[in-house]
CHARMM-style PDB file with segment names, atoms N, HN, CA, C and O in Angstrom:
ATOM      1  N   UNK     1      19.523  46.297  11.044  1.00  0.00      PROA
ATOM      2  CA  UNK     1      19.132  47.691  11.029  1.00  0.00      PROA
ATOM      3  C   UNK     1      17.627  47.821  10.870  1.00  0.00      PROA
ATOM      4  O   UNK     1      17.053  47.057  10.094  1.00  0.00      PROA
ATOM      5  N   UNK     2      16.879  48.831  11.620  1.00  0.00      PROA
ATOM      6  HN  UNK     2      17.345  49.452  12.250  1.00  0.00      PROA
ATOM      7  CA  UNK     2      15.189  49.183  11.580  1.00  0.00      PROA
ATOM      8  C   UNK     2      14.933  49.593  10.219  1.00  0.00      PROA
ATOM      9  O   UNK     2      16.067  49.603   9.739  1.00  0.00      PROA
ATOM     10  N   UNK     3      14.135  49.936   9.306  1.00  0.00      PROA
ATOM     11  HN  UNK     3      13.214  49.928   9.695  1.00  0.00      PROA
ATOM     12  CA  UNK     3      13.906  50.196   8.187  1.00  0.00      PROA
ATOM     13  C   UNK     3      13.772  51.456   8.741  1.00  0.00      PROA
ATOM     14  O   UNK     3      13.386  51.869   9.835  1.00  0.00      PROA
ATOM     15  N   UNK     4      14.305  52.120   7.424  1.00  0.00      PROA
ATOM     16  HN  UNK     4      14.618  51.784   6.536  1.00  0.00      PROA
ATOM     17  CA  UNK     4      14.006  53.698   7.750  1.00  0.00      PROA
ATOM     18  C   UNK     4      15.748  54.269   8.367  1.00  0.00      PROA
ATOM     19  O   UNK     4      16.079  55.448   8.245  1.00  0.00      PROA
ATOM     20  N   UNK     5      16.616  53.294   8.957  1.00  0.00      PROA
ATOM     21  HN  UNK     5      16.347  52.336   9.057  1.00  0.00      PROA
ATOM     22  CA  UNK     5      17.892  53.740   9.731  1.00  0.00      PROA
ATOM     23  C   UNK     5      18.735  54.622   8.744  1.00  0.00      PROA
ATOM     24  O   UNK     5      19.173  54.301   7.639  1.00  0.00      PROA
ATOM     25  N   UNK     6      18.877  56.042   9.545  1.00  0.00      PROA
ATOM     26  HN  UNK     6      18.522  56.302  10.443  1.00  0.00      PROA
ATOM     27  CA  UNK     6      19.583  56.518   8.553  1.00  0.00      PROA
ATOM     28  C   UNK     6      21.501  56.268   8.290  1.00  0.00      PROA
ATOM     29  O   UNK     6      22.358  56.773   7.565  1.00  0.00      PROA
ATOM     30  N   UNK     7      21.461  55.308   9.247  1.00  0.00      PROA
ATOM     31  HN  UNK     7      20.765  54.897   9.836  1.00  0.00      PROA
ATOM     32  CA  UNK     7      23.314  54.663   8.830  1.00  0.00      PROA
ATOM     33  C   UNK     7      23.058  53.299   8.414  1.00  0.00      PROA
ATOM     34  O   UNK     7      23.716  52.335   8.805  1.00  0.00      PROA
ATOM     35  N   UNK     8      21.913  53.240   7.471  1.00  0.00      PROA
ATOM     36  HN  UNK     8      21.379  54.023   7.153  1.00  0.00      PROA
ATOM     37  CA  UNK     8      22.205  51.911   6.748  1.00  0.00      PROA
ATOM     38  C   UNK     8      23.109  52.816   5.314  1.00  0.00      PROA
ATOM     39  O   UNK     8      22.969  54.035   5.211  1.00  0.00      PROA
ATOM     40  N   UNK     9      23.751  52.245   4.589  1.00  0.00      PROA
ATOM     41  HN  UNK     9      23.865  51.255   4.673  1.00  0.00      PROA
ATOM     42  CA  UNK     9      24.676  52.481   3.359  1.00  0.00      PROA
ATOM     43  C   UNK     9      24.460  51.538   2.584  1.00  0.00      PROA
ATOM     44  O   UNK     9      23.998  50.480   3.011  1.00  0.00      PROA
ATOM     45  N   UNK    10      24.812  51.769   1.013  1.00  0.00      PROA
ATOM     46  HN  UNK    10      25.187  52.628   0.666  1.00  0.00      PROA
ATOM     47  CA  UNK    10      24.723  51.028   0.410  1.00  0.00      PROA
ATOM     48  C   UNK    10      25.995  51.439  -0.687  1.00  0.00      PROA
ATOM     49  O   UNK    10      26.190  52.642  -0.861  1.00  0.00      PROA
ATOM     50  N   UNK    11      26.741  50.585  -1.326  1.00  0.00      PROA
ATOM     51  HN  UNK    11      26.583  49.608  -1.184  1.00  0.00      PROA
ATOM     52  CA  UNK    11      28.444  51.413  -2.095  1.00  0.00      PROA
ATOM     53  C   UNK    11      28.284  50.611  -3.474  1.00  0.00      PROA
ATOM     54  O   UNK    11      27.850  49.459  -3.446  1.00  0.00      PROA
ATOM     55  N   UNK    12      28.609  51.178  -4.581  1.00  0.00      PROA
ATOM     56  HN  UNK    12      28.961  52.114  -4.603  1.00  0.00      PROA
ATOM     57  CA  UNK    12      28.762  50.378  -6.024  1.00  0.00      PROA
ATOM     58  C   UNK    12      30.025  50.619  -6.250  1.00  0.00      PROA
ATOM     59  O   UNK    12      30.772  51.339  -5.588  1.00  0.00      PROA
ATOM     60  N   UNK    13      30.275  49.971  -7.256  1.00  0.00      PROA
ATOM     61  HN  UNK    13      29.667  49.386  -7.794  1.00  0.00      PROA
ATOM     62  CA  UNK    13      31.621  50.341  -8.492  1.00  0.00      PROA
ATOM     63  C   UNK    13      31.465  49.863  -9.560  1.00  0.00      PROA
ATOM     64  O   UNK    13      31.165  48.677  -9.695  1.00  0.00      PROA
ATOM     65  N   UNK    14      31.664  50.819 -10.724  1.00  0.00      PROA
ATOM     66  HN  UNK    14      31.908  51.782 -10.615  1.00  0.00      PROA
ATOM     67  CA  UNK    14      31.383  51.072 -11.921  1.00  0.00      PROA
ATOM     68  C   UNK    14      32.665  51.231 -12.782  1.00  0.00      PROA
ATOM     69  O   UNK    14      33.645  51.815 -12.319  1.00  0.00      PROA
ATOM     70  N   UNK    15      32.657  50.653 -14.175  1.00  0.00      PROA
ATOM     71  HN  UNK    15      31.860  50.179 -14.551  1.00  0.00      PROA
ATOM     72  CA  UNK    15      33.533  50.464 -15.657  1.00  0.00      PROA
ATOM     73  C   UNK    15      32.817  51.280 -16.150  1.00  0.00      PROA
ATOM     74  O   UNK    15      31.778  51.739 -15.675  1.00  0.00      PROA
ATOM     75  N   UNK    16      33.397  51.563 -17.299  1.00  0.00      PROA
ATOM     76  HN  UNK    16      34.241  51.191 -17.685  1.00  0.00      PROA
ATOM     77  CA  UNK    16      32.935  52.351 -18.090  1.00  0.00      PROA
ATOM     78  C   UNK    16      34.296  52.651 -19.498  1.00  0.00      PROA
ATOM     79  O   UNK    16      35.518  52.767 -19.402  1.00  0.00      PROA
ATOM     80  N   UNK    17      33.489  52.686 -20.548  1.00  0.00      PROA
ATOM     81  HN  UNK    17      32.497  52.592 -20.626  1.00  0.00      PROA
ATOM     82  CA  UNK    17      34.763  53.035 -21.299  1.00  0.00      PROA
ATOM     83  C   UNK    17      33.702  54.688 -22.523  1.00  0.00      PROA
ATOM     84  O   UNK    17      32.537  54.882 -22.870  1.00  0.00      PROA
ATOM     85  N   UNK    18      34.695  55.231 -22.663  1.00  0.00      PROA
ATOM     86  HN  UNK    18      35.641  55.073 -22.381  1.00  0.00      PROA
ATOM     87  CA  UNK    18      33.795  56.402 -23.895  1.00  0.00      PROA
ATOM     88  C   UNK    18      34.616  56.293 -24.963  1.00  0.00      PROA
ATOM     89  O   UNK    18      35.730  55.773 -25.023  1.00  0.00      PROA
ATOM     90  N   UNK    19      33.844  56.935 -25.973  1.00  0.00      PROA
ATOM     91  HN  UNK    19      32.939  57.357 -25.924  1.00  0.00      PROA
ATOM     92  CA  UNK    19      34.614  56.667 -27.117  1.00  0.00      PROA
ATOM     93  C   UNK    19      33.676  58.085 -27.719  1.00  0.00      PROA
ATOM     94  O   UNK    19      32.473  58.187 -27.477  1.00  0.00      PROA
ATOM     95  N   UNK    20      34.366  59.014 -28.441  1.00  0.00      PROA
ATOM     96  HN  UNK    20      35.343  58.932 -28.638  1.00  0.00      PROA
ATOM     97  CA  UNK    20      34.283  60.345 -29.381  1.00  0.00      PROA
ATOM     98  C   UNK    20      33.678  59.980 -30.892  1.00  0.00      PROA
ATOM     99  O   UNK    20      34.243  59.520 -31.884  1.00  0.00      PROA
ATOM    100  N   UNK    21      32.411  60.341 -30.677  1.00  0.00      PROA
ATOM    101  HN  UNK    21      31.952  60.714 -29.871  1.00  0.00      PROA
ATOM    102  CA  UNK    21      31.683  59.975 -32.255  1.00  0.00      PROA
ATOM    103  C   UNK    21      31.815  61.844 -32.868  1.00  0.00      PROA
ATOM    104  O   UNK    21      31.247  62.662 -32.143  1.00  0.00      PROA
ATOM    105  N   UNK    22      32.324  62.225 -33.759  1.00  0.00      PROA
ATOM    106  HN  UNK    22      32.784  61.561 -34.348  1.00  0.00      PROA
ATOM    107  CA  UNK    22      32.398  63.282 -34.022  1.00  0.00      PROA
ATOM    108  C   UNK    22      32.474  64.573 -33.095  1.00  0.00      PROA
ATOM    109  O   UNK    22      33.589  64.977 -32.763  1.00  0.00      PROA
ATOM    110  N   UNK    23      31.529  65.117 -32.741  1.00  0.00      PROA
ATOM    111  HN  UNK    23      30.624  64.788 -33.010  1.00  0.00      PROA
ATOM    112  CA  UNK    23      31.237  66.427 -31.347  1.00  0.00      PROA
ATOM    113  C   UNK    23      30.627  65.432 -30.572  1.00  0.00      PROA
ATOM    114  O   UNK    23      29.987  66.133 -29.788  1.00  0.00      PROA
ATOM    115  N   UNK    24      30.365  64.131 -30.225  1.00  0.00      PROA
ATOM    116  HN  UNK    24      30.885  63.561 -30.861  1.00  0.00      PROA
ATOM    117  CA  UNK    24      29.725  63.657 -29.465  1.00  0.00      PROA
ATOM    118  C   UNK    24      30.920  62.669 -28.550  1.00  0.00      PROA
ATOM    119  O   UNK    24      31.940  62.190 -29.044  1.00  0.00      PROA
ATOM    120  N   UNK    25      30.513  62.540 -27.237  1.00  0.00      PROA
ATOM    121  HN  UNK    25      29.684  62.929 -26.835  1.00  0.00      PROA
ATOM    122  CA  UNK    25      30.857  61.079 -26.411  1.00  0.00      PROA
ATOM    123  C   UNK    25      29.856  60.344 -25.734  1.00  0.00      PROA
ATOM    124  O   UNK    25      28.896  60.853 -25.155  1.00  0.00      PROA
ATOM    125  N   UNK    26      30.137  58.966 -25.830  1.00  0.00      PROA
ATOM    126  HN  UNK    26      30.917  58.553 -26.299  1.00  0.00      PROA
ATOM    127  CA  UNK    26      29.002  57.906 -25.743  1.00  0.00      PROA
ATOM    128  C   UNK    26      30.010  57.292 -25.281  1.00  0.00      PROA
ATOM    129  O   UNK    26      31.125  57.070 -25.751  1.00  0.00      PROA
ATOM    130  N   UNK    27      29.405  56.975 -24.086  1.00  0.00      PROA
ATOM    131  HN  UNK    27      28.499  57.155 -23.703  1.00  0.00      PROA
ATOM    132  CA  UNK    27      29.559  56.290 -22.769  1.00  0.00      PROA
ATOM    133  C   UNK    27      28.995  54.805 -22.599  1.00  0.00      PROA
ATOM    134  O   UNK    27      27.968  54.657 -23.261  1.00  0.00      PROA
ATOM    135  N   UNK    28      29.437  53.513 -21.798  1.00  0.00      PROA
ATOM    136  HN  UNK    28      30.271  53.634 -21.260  1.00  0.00      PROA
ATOM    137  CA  UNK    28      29.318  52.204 -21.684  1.00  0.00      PROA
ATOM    138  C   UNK    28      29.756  51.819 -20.829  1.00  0.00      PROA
ATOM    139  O   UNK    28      30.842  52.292 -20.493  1.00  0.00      PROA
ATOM    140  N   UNK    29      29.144  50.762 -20.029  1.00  0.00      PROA
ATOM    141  HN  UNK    29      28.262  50.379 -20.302  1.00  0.00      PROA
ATOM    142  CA  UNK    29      29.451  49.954 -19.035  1.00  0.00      PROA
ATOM    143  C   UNK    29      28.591  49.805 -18.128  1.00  0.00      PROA
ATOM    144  O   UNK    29      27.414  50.077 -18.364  1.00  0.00      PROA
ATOM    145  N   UNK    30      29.132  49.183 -16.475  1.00  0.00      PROA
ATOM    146  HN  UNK    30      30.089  48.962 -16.283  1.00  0.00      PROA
ATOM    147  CA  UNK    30      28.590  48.943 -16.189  1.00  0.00      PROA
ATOM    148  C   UNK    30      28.811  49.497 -14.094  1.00  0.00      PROA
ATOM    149  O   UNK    30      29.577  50.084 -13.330  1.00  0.00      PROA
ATOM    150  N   UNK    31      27.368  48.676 -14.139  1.00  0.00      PROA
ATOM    151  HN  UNK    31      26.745  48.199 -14.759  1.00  0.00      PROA
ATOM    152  CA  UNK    31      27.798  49.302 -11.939  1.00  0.00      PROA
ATOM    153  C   UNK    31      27.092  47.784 -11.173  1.00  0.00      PROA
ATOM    154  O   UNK    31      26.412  46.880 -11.658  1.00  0.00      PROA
ATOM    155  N   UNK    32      27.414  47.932 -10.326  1.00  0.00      PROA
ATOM    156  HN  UNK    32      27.967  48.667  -9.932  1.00  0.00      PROA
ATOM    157  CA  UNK    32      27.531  46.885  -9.628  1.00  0.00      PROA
ATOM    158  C   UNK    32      27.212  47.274  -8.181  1.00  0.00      PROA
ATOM    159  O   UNK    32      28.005  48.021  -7.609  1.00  0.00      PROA
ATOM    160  N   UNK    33      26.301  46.907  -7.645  1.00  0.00      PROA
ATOM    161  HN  UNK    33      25.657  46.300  -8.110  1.00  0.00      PROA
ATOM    162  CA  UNK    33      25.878  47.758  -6.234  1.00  0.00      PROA
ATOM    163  C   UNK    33      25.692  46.372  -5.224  1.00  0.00      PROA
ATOM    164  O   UNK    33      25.307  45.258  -5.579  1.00  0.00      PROA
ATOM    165  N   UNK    34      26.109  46.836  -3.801  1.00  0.00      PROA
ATOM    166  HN  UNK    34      26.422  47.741  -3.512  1.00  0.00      PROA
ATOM    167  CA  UNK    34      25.890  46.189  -2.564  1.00  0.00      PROA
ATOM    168  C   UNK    34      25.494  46.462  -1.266  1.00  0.00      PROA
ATOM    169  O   UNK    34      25.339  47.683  -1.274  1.00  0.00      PROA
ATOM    170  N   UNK    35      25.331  46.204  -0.561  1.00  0.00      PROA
ATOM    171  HN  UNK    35      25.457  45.212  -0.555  1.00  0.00      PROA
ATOM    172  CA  UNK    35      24.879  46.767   0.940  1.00  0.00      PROA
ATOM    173  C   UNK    35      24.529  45.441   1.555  1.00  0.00      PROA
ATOM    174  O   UNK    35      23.960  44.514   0.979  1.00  0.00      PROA
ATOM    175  N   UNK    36      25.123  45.486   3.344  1.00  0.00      PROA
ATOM    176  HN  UNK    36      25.585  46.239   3.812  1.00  0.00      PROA
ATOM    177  CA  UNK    36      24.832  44.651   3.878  1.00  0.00      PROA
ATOM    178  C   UNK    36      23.873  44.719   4.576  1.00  0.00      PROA
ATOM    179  O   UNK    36      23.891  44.202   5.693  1.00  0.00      PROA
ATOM    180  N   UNK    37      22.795  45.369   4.104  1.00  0.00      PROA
ATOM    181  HN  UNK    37      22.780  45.789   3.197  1.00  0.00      PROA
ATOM    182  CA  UNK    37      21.511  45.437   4.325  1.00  0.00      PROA
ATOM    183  C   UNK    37      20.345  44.225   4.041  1.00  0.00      PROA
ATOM    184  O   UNK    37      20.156  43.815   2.896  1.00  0.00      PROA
ATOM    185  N   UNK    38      19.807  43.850   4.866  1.00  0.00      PROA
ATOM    186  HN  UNK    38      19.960  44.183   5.797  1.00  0.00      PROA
ATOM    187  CA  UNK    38      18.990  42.370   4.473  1.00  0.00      PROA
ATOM    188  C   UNK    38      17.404  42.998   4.951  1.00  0.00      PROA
ATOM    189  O   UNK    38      16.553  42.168   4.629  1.00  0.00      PROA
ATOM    190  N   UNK    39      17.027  43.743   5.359  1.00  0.00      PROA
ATOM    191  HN  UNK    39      17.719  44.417   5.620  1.00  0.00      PROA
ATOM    192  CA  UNK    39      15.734  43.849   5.691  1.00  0.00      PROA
ATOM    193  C   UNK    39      15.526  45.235   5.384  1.00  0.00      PROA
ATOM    194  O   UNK    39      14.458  45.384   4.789  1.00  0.00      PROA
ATOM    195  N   UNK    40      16.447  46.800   5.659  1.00  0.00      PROA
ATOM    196  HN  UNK    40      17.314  46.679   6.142  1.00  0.00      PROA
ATOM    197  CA  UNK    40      16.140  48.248   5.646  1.00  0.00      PROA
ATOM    198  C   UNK    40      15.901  48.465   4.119  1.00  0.00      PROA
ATOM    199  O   UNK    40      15.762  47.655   3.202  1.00  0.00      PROA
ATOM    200  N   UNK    41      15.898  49.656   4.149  1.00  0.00      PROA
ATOM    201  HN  UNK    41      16.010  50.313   4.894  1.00  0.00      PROA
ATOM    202  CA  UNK    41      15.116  50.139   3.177  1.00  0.00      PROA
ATOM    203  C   UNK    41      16.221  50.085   1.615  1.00  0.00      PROA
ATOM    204  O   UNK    41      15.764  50.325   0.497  1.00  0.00      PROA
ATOM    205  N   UNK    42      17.252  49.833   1.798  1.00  0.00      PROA
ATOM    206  HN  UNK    42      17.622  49.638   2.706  1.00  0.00      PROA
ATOM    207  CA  UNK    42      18.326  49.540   0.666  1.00  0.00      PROA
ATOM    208  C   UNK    42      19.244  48.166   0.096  1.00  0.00      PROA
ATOM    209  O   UNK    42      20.204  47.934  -0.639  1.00  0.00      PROA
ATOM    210  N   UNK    43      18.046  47.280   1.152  1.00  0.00      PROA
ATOM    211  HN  UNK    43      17.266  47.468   1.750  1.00  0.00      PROA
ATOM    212  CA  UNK    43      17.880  46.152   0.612  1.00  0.00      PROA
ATOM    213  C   UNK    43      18.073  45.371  -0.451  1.00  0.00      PROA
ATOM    214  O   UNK    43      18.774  44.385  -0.680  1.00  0.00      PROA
ATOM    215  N   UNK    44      17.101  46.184  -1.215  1.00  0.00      PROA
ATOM    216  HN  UNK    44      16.532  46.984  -1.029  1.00  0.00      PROA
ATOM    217  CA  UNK    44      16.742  45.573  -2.913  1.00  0.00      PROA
ATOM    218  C   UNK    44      18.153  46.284  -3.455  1.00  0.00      PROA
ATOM    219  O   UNK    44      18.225  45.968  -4.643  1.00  0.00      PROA
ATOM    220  N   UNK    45      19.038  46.917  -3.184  1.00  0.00      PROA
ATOM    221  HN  UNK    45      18.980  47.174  -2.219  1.00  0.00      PROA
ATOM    222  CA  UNK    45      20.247  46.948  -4.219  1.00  0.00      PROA
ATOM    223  C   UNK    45      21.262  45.757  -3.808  1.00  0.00      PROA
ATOM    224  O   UNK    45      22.290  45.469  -4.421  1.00  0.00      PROA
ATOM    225  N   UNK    46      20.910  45.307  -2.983  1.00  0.00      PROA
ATOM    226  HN  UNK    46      20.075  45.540  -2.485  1.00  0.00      PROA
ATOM    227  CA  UNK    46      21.919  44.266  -2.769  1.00  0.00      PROA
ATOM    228  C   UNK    46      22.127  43.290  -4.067  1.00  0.00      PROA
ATOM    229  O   UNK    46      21.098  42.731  -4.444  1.00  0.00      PROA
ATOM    230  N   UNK    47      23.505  42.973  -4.907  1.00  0.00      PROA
ATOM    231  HN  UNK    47      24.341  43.428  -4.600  1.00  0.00      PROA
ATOM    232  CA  UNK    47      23.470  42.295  -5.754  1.00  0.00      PROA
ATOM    233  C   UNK    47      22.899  42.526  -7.175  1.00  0.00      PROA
ATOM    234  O   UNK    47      22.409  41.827  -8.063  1.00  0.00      PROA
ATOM    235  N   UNK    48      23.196  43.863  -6.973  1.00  0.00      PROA
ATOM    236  HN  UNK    48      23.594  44.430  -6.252  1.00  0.00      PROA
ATOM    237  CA  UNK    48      21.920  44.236  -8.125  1.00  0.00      PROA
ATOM    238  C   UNK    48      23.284  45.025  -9.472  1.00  0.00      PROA
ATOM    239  O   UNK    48      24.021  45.966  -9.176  1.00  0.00      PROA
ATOM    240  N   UNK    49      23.280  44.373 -10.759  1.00  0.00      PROA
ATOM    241  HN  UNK    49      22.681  43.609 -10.999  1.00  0.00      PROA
ATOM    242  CA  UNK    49      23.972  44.959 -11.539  1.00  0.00      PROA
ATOM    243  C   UNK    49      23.170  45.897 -12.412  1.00  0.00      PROA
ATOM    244  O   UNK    49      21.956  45.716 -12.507  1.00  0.00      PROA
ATOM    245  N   UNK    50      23.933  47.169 -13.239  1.00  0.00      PROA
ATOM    246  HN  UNK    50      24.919  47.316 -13.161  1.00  0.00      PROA
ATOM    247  CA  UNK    50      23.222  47.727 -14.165  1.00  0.00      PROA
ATOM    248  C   UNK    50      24.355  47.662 -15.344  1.00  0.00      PROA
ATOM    249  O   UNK    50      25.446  47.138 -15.117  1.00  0.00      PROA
ATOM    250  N   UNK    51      24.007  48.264 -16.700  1.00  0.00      PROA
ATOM    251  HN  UNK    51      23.121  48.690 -16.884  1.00  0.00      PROA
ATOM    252  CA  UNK    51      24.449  48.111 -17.794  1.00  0.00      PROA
ATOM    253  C   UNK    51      23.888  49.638 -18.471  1.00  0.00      PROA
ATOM    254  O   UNK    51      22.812  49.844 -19.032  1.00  0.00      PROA
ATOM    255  N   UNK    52      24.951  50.553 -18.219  1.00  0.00      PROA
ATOM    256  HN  UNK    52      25.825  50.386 -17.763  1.00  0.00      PROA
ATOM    257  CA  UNK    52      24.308  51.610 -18.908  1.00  0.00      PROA
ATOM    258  C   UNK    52      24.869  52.340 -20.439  1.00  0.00      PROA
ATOM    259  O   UNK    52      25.671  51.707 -21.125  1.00  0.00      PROA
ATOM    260  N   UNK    53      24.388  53.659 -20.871  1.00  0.00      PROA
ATOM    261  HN  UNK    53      23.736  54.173 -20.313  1.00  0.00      PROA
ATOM    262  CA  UNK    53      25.018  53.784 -21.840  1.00  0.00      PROA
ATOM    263  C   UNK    53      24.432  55.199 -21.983  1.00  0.00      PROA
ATOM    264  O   UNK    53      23.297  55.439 -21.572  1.00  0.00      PROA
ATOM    265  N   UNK    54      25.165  56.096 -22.537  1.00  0.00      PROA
ATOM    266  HN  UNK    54      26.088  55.901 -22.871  1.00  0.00      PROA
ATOM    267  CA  UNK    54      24.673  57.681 -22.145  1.00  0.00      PROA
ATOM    268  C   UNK    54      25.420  58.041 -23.897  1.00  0.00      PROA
ATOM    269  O   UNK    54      26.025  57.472 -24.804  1.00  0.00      PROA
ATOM    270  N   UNK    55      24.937  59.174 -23.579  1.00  0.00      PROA
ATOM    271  HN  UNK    55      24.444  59.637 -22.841  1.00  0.00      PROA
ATOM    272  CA  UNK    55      25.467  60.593 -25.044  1.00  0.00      PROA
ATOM    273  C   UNK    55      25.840  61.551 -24.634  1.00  0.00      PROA
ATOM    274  O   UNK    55      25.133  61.866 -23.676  1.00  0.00      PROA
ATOM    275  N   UNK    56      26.934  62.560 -24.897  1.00  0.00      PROA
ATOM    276  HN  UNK    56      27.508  62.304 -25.675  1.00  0.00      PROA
ATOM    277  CA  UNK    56      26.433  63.945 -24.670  1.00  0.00      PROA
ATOM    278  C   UNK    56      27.168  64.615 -26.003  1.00  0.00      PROA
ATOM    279  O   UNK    56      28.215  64.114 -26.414  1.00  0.00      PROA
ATOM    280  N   UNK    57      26.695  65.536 -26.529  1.00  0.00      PROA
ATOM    281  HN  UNK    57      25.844  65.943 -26.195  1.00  0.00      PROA
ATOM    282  CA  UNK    57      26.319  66.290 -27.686  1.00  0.00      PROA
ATOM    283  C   UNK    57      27.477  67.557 -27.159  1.00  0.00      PROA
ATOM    284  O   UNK    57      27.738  68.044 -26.059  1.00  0.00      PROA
ATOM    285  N   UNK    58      28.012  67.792 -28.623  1.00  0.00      PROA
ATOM    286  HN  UNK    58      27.799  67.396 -29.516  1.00  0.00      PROA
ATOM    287  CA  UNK    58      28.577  69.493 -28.428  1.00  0.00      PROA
ATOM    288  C   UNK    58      28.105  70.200 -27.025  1.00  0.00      PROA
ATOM    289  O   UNK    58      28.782  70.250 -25.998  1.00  0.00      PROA
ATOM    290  N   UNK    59      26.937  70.674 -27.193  1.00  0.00      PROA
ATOM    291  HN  UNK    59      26.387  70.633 -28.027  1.00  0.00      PROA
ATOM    292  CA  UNK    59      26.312  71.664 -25.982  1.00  0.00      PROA
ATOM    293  C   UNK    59      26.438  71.494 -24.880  1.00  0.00      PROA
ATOM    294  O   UNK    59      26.492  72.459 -24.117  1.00  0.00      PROA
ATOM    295  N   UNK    60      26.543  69.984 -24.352  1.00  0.00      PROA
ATOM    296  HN  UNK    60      26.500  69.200 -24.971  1.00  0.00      PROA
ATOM    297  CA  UNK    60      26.626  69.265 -23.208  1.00  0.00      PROA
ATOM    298  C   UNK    60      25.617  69.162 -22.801  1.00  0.00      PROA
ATOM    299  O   UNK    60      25.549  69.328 -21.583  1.00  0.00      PROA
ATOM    300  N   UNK    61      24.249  68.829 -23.570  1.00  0.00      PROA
ATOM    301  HN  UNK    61      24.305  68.695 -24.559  1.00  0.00      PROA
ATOM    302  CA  UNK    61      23.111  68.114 -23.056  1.00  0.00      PROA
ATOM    303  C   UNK    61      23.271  66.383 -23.376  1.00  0.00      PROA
ATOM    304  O   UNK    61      23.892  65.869 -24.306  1.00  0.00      PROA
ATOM    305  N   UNK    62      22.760  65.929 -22.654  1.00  0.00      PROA
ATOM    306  HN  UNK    62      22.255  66.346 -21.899  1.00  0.00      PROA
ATOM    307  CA  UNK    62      22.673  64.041 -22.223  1.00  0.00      PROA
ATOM    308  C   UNK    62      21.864  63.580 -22.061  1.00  0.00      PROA
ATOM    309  O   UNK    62      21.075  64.048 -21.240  1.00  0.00      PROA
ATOM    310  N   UNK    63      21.547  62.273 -22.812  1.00  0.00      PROA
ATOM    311  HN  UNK    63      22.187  61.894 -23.479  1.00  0.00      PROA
ATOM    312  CA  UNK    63      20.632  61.309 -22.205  1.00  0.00      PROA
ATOM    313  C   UNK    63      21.506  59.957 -22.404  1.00  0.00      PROA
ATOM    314  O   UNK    63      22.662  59.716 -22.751  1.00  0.00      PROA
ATOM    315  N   UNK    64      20.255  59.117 -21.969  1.00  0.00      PROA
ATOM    316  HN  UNK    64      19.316  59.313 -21.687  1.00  0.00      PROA
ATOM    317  CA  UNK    64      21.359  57.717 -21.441  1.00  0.00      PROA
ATOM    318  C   UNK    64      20.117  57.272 -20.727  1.00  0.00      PROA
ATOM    319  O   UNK    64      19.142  57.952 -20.409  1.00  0.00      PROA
ATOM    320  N   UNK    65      20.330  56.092 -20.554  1.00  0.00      PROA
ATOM    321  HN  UNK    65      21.123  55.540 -20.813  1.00  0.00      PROA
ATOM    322  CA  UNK    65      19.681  54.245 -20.554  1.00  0.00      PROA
ATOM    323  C   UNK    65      20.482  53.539 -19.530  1.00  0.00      PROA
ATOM    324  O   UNK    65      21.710  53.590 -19.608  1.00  0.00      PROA
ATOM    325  N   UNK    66      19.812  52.784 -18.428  1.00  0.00      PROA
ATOM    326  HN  UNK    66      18.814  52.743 -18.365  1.00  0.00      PROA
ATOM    327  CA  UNK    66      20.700  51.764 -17.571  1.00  0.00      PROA
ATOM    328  C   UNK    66      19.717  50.905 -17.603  1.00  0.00      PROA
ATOM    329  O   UNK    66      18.540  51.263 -17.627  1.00  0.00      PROA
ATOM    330  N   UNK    67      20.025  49.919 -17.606  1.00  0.00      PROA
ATOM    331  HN  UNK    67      20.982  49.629 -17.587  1.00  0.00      PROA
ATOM    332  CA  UNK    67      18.912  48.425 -17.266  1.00  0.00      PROA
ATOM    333  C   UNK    67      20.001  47.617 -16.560  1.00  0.00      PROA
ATOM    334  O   UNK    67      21.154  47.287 -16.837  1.00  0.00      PROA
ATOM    335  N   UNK    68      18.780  47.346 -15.058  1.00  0.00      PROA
ATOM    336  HN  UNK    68      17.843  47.614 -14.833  1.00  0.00      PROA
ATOM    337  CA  UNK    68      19.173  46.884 -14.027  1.00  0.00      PROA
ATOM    338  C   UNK    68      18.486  45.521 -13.981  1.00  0.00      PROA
ATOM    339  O   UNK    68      17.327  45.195 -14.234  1.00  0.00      PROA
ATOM    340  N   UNK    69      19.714  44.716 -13.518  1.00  0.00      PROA
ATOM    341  HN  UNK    69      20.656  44.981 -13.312  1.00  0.00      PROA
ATOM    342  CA  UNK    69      18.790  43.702 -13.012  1.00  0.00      PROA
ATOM    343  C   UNK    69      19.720  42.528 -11.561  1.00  0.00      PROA
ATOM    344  O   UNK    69      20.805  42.744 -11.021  1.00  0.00      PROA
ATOM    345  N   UNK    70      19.022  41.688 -11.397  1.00  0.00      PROA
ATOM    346  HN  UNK    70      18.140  41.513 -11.835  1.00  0.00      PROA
ATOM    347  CA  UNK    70      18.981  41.360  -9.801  1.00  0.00      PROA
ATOM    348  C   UNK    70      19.215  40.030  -9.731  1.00  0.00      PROA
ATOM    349  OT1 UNK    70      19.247  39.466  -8.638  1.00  0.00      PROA
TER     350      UNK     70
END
């Protein structure tokens, strides 16, 4: 595929487990991304895992952390 092709794709799948800290849920796991892309522009996810972990509060505001690596 040319770099830039807009029918290059790239697909993950993700675990995850939550668990209820009082009014809160906190989220874990992980994603796993691929594409048979070797040169376009979605390349660099090929093989690429993350490890994330999120919050969300009564109100339903969130933050959260993934560290990726390759």
């Amino acid at each position: 595929m040319a770099k830039g092709d807009p029918s290059e794709t790239a697909t993950w799948t993700g675990q995850g487990i939550a668990h209820y800290l009082g009014q809160k849920r906190r989220e874990v796991g992980s994603v796993f991304r691929r594409t048979s892309s070797t040169t376009g522009k979605f390349a660099f996810l090929n093989n690429m895992v993350g490890v994330f972990e999120y919050e969300t509060d009564e109100m339903g505001n969130s933050n959260g952390k993934i560290w990726e690596w390759r």
